[in-house]
Each structure stands twice: as C-alpha cells, then as structure tokens.
N, CA, C and O atoms as a Tinker XYZ file with bonds, in Angstrom:
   408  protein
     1  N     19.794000  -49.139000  -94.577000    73     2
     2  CA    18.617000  -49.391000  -93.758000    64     1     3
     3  C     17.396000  -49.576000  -94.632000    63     2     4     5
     4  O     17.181000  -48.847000  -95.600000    81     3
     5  N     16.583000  -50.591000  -94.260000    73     3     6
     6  CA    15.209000  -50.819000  -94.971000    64     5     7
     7  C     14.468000  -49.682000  -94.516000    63     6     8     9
     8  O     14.919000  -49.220000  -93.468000    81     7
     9  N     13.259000  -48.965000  -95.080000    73     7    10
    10  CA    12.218000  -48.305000  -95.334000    64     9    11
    11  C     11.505000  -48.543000  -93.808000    63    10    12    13
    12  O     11.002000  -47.698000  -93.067000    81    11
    13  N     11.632000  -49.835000  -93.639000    73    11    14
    14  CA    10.541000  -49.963000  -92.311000    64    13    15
    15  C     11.433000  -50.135000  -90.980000    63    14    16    17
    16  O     10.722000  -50.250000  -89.981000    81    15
    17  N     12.494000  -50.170000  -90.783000    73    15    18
    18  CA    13.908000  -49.627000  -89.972000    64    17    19
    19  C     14.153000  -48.829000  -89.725000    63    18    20    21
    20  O     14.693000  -48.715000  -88.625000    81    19
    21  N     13.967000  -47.783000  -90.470000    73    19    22
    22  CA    14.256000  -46.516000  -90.956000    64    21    23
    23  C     12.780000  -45.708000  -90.195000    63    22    24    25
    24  O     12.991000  -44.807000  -89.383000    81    23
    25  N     11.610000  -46.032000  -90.466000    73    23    26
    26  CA    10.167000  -45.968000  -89.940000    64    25    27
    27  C     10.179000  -46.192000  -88.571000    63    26    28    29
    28  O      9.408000  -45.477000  -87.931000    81    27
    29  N     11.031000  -47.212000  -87.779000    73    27    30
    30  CA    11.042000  -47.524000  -86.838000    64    29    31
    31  C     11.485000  -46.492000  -86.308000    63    30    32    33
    32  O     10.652000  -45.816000  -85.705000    81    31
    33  N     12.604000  -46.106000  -86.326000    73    31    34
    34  CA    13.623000  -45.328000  -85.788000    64    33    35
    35  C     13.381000  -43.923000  -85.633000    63    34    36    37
    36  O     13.821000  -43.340000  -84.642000    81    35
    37  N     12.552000  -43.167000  -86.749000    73    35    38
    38  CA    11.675000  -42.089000  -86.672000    64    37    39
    39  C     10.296000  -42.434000  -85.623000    63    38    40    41
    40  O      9.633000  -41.426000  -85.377000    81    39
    41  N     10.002000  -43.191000  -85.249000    73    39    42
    42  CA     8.450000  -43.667000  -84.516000    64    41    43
    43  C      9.605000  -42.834000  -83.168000    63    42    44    45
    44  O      9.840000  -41.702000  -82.745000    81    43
    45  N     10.149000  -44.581000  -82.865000    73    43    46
    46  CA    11.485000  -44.046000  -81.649000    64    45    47
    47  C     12.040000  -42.307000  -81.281000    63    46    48    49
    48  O     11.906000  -41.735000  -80.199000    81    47
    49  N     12.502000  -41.898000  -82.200000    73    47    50
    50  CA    12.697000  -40.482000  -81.851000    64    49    51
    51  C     11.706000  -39.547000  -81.371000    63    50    52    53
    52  O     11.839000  -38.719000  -80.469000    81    51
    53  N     10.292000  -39.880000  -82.376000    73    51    54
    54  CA     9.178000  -39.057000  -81.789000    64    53    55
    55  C      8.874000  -39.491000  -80.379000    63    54    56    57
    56  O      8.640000  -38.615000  -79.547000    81    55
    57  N      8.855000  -40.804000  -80.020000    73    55    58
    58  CA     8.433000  -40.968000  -79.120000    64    57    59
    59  C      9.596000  -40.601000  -77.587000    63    58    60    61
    60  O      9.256000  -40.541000  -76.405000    81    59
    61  N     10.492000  -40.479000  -77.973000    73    59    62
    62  CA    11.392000  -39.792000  -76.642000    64    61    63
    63  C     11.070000  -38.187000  -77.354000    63    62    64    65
    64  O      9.907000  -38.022000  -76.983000    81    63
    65  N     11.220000  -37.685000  -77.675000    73    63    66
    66  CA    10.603000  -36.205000  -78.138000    64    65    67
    67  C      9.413000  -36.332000  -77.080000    63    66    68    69
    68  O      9.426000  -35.726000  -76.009000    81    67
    69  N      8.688000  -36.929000  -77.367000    73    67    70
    70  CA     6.995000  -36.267000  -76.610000    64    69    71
    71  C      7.454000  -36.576000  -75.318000    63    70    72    73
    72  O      6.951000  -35.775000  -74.530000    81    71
    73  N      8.419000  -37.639000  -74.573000    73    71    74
    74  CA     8.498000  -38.003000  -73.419000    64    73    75
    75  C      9.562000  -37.051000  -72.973000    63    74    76    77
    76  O      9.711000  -37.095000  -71.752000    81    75
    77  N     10.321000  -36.232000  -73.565000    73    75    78
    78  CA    11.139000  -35.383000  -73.310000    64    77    79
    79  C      9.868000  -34.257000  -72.742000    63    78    80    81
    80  O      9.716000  -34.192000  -71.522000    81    79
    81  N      9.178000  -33.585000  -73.438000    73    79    82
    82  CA     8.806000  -32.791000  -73.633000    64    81    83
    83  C      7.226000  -32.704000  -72.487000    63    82    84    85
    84  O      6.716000  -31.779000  -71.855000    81    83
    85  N      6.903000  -34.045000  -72.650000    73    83    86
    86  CA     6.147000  -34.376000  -70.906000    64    85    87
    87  C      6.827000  -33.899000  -70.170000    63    86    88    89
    88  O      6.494000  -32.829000  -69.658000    81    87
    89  N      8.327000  -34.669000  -69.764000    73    87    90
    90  CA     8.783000  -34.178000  -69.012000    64    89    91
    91  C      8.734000  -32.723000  -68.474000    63    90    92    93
    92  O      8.239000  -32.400000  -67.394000    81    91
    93  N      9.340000  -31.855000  -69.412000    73    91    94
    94  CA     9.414000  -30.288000  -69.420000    64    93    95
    95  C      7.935000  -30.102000  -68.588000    63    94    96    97
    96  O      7.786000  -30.029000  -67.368000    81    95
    97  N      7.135000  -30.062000  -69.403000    73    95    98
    98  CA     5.555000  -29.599000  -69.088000    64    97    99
    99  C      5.522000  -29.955000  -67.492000    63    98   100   101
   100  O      5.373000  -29.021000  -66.704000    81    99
   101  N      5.672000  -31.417000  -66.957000    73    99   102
   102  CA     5.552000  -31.719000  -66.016000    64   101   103
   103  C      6.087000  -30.637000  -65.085000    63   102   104   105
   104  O      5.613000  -29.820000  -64.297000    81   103
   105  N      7.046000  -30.927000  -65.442000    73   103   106
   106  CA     8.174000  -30.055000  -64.525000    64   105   107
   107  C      7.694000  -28.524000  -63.889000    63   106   108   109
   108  O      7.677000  -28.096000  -62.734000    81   107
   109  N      7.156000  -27.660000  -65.753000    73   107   110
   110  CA     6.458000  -26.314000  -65.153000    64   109   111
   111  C      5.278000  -26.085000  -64.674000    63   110   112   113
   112  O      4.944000  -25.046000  -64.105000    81   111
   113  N      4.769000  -26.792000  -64.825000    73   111   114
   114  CA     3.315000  -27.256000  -63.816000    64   113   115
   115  C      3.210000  -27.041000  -62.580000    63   114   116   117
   116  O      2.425000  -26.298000  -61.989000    81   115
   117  N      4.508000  -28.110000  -61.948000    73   115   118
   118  CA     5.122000  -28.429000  -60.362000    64   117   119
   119  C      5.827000  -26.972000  -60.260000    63   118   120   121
   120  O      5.397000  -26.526000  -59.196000    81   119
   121  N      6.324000  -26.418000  -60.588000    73   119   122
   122  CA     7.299000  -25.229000  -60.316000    64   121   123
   123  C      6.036000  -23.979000  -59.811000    63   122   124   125
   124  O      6.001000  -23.322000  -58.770000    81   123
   125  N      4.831000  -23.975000  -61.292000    73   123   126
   126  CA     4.257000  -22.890000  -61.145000    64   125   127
   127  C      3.529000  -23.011000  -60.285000    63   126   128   129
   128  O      3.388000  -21.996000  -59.602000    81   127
   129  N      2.599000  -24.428000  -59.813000    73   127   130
   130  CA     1.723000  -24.885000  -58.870000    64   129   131
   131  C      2.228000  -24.176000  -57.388000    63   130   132   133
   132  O      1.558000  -23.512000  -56.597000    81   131
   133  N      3.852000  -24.628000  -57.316000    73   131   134
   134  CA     4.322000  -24.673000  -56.144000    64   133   135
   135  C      4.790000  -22.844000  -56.013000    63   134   136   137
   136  O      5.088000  -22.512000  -54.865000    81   135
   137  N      4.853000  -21.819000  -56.988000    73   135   138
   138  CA     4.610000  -21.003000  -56.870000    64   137   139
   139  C      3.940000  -20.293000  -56.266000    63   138   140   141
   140  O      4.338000  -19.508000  -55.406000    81   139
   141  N      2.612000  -20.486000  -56.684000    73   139   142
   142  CA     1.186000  -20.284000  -56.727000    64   141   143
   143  C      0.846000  -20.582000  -55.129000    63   142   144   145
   144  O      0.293000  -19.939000  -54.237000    81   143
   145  N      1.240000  -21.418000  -55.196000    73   143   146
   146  CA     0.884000  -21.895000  -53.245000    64   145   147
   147  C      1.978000  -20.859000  -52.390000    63   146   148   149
   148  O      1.537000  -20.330000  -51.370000    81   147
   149  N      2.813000  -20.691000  -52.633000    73   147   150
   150  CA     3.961000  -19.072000  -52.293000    64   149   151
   151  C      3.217000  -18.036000  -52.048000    63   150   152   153
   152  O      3.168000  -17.595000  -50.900000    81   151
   153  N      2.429000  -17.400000  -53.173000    73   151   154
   154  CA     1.979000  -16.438000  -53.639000    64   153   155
   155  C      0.386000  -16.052000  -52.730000    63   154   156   157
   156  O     -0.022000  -15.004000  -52.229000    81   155
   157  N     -0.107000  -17.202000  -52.807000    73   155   158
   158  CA    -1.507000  -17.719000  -51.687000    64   157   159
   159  C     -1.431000  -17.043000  -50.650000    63   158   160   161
   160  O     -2.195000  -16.230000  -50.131000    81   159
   161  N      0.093000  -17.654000  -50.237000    73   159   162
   162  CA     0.378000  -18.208000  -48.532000    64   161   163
   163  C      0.665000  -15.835000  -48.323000    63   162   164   165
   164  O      0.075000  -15.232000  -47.426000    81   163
   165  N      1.472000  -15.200000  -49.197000    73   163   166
   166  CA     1.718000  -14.084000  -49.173000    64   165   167
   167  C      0.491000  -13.476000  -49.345000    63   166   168   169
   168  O      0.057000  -12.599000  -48.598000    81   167
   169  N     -0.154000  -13.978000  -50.435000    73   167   170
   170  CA    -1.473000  -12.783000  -50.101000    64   169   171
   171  C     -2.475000  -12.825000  -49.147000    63   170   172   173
   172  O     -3.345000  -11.960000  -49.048000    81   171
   173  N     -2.347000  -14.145000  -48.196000    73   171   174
   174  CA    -3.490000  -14.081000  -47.044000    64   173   175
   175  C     -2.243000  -13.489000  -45.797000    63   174   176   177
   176  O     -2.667000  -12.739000  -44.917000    81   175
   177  N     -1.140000  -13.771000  -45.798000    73   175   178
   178  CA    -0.204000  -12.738000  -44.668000    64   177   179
   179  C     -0.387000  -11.309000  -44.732000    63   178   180   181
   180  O     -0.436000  -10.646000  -43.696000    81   179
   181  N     -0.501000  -10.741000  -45.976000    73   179   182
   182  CA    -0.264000   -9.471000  -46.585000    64   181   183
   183  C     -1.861000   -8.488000  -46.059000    63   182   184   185
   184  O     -1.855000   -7.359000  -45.568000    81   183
   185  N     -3.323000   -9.507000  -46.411000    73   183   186
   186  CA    -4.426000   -9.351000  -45.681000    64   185   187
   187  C     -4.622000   -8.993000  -44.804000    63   186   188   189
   188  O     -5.238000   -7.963000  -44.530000    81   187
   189  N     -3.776000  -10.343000  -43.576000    73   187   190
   190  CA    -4.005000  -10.066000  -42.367000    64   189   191
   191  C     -3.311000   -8.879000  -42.047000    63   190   192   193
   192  O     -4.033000   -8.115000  -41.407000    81   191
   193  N     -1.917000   -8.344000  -42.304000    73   191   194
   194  CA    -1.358000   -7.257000  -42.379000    64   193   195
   195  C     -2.224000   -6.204000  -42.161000    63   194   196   197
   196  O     -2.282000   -5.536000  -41.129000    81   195
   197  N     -3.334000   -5.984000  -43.799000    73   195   198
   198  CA    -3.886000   -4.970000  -43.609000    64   197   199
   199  C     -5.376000   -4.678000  -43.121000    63   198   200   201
   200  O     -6.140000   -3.720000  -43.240000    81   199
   201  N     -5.438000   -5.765000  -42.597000    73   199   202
   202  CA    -6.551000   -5.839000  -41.560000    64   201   203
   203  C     -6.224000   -5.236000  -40.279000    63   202   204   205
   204  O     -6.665000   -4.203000  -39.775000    81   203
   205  N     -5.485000   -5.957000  -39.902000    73   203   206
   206  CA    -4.573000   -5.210000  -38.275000    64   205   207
   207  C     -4.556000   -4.022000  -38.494000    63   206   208   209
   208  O     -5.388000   -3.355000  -37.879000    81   207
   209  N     -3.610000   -3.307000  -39.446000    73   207   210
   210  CA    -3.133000   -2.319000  -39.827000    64   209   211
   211  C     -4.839000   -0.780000  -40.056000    63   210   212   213
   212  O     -4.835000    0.430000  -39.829000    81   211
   213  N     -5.610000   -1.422000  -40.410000    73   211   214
   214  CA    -6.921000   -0.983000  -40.704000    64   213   215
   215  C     -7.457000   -0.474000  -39.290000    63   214   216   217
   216  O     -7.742000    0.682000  -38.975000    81   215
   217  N     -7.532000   -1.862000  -38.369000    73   215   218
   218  CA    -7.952000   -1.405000  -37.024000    64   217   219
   219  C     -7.334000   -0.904000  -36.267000    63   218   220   221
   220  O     -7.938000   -0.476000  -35.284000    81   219
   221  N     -6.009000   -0.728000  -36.331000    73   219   222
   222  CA    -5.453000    0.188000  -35.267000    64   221   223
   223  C     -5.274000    1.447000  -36.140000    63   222   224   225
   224  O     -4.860000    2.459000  -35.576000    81   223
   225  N     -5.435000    1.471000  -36.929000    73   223   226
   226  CA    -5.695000    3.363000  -37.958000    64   225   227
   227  C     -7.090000    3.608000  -37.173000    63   226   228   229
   228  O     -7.200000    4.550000  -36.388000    81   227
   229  N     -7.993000    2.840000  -37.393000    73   227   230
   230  CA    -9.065000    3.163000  -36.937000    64   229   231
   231  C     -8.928000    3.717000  -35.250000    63   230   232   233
   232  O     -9.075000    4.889000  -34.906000    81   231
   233  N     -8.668000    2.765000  -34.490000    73   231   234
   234  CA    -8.509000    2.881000  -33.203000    64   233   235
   235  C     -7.916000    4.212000  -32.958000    63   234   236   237
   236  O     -8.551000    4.963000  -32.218000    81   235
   237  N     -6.566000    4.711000  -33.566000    73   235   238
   238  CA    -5.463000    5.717000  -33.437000    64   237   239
   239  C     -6.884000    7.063000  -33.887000    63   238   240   241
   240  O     -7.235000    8.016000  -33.192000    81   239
   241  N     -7.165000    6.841000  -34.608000    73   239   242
   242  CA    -7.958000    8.062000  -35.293000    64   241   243
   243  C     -9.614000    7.944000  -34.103000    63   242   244   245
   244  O    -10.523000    8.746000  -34.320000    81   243
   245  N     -9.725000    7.154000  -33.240000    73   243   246
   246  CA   -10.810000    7.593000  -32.365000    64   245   247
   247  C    -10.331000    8.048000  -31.183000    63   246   248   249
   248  O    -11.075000    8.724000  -30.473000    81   247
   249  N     -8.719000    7.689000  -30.686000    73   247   250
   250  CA    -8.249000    7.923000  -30.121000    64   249   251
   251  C     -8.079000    9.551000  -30.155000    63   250   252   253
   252  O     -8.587000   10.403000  -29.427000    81   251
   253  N     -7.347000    9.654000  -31.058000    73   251   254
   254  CA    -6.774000   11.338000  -31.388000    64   253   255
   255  C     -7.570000   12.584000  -31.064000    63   254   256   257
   256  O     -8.714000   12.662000  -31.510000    81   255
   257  N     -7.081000   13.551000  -30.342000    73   255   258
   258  CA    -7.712000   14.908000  -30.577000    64   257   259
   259  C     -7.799000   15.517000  -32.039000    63   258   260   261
   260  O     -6.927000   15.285000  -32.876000    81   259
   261  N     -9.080000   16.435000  -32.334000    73   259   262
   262  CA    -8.857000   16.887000  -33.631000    64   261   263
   263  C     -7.785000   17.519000  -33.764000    63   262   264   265
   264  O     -7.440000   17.419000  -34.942000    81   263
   265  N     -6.936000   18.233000  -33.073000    73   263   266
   266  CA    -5.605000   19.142000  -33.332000    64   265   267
   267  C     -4.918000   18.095000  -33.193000    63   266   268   269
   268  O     -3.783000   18.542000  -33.358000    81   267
   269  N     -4.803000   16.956000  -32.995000    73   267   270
   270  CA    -3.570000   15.818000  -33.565000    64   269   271
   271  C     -3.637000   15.513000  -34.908000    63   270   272   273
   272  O     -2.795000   15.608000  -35.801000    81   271
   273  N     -5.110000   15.023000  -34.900000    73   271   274
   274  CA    -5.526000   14.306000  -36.621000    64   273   275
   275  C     -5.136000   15.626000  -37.301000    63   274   276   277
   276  O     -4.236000   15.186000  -38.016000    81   275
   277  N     -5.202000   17.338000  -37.659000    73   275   278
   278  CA    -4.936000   18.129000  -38.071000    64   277   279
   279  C     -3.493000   18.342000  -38.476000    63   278   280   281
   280  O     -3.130000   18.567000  -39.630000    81   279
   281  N     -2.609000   18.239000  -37.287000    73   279   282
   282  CA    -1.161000   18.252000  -37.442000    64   281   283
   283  C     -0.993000   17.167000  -38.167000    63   282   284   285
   284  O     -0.174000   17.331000  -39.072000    81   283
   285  N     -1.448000   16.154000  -38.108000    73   283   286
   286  CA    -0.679000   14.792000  -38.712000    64   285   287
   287  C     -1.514000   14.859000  -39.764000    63   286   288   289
   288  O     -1.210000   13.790000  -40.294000    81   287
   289  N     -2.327000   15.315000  -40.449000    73   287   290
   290  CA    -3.150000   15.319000  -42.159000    64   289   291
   291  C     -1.881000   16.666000  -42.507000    63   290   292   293
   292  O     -1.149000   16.368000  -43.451000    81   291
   293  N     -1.680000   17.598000  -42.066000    73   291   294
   294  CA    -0.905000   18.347000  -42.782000    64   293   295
   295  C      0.737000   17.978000  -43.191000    63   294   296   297
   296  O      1.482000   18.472000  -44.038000    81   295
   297  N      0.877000   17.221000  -42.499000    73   295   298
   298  CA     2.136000   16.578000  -42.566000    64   297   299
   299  C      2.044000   15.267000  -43.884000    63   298   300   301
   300  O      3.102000   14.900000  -44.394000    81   299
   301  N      0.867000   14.720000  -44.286000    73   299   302
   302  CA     0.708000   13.645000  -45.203000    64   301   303
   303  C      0.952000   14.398000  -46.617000    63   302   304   305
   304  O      0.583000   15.537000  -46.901000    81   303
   305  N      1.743000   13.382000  -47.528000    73   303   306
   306  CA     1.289000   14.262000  -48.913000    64   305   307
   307  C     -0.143000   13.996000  -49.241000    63   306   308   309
   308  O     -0.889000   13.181000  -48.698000    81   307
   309  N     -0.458000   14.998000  -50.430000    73   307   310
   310  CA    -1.608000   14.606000  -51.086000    64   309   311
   311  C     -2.353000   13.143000  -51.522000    63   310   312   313
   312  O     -3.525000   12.809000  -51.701000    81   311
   313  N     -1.112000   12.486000  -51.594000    73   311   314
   314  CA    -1.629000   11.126000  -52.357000    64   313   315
   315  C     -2.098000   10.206000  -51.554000    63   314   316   317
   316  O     -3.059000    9.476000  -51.796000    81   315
   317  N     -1.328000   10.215000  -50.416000    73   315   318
   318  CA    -1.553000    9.242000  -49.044000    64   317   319
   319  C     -3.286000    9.652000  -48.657000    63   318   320   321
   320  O     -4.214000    8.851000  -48.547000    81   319
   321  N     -3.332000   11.193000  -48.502000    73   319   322
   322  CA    -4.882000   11.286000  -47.922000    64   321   323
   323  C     -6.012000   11.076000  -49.012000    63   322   324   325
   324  O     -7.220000   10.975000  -48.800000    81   323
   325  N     -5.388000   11.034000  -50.153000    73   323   326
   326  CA    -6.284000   10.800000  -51.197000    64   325   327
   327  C     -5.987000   10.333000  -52.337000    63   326   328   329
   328  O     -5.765000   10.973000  -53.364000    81   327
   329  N     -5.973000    8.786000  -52.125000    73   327   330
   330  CA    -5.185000    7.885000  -53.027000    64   329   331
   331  C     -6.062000    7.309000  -54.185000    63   330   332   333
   332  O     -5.603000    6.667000  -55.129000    81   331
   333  N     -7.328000    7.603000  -54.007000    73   331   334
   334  CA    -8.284000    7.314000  -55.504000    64   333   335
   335  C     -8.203000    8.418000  -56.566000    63   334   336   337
   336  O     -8.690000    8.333000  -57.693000    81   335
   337  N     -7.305000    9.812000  -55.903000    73   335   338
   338  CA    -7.652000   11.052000  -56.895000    64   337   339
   339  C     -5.716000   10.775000  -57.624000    63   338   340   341
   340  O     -5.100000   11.697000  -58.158000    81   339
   341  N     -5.397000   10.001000  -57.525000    73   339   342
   342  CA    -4.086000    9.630000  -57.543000    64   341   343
   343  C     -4.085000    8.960000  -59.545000    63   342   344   345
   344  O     -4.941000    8.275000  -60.105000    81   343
   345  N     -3.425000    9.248000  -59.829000    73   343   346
   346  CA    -3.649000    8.640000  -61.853000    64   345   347
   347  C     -3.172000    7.255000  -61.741000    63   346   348   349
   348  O     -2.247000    6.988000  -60.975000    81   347
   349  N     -3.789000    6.292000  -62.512000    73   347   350
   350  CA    -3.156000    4.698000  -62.438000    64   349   351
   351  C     -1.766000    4.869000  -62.753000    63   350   352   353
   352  O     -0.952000    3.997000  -62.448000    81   351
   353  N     -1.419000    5.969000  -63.364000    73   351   354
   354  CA    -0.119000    5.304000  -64.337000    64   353   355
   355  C      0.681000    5.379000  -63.127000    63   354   356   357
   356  O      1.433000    4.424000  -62.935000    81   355
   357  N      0.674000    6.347000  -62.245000    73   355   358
   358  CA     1.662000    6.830000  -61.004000    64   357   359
   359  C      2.155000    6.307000  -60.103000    63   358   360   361
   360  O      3.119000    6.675000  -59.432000    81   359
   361  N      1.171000    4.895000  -59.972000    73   359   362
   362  CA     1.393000    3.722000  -59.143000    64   361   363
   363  C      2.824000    3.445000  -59.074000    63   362   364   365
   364  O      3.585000    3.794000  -59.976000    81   363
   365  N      3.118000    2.975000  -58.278000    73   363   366
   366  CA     4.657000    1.795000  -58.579000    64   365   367
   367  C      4.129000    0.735000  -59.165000    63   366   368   369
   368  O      2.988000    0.317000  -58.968000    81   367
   369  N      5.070000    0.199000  -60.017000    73   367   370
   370  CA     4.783000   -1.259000  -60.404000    64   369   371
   371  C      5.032000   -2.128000  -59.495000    63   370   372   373
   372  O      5.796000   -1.876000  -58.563000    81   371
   373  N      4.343000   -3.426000  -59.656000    73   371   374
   374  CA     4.465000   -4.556000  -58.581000    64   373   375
   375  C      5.682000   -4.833000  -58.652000    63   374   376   377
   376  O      6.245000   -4.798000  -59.746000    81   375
   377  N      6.475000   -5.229000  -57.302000    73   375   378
   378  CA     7.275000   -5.951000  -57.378000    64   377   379
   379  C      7.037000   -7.724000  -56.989000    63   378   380   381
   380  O      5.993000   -8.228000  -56.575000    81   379
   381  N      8.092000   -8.291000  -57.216000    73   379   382
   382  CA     8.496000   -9.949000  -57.220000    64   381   383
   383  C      8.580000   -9.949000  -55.828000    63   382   384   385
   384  O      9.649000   -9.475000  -55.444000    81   383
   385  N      7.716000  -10.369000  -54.796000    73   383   386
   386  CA     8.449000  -10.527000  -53.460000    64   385   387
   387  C      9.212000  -12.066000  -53.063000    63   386   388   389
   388  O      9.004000  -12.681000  -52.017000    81   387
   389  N     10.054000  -12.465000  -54.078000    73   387   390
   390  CA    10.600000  -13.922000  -54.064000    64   389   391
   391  C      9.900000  -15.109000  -54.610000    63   390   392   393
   392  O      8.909000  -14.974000  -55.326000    81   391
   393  N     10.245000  -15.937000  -54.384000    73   391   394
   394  CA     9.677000  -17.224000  -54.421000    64   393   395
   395  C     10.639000  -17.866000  -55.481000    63   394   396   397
   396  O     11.635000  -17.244000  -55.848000    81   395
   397  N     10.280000  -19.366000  -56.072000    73   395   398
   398  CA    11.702000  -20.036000  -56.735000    64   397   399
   399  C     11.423000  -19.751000  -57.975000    63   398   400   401
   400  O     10.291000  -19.697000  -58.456000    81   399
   401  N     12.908000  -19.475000  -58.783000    73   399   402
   402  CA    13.562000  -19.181000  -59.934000    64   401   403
   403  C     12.969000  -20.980000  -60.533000    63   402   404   405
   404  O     12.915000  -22.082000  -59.987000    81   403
   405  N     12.567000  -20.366000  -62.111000    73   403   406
   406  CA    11.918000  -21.824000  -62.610000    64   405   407
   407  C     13.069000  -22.343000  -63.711000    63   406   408
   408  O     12.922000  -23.415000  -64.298000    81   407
C-alpha cells in the first residue's frame, strides 16, 4: 500500500469510530432523557401523594379527641413523631422505583 492509501484508510476508520461512537452518545442521551421524563412523571405522583396524605393527617388530627391523638402518639416510635431529631446516616437509602435498564 502507498503512504497516501494507507492515510486514506486510517482517515476511514476514524471516521466510522466517531460515527460509531455518535451513535453510542446518541443513544444515552435518548435512554437518560427518556428516564428523566419517568422520574418527573414519579415525582409529581409521589407530591400529589403527599399532599393528599398531608390534608387528611391534618383533617384526622382536627377531627380527633385529645385521648385519641394521646393513644395513637404513644403507640408511634420516636422517629415517626420526630423525624428531624432522627441522624442522616439512619435514613434508608433511596431506592430505584423502576424505569428502563440502559
């Protein structure tokens, strides 16, 4: 092979290399994008969750006699009635609630 054949053919390889490798990129972009819109769609469900969830605590607790709210605080552990005095490390870790394998 001549020098500039040879030049050619290295140009050629790089250039399916970078178009390989677009590819890839492309690809995790679309995967993570389409993730991400998963993840959206869960954390404004998860909101409304604890919005609802907020007002009928509220509601239940204007509702209640104090000797209900009493029985039912003694029955809570510590952490539930007082979850800021709680240590970070103690947390659970997050879990994965689904979405697609990349």
């Amino acid at each position: 092979l001549s020098s500039s054949a040879s030049g050619a053919s290295v140009v050629a390889i790089d250039n399916k290399i970078e178009q390989a490798m677009d590819l890839v990129k492309n690809h995790l972009m679309y995967a993570v994008r389409e993730e991400v819109e998963v993840l959206k769609e869960q954390i404004k469900e998860l909101l409304e969750k604890n919005s609802q969830l907020e007002r009928e605590n509220s509601l239940l607790k204007t509702l209640a006699s104090p000797e209900q709210l009493e029985k039912f605080q003694s029955r809570l552990p510590a952490e539930v009635l007082c979850p800021e005095e709680q240590s970070p490390g103690a947390a659970a870790p997050a879990q994965h609630l689904g979405g697609s394998a990349v």
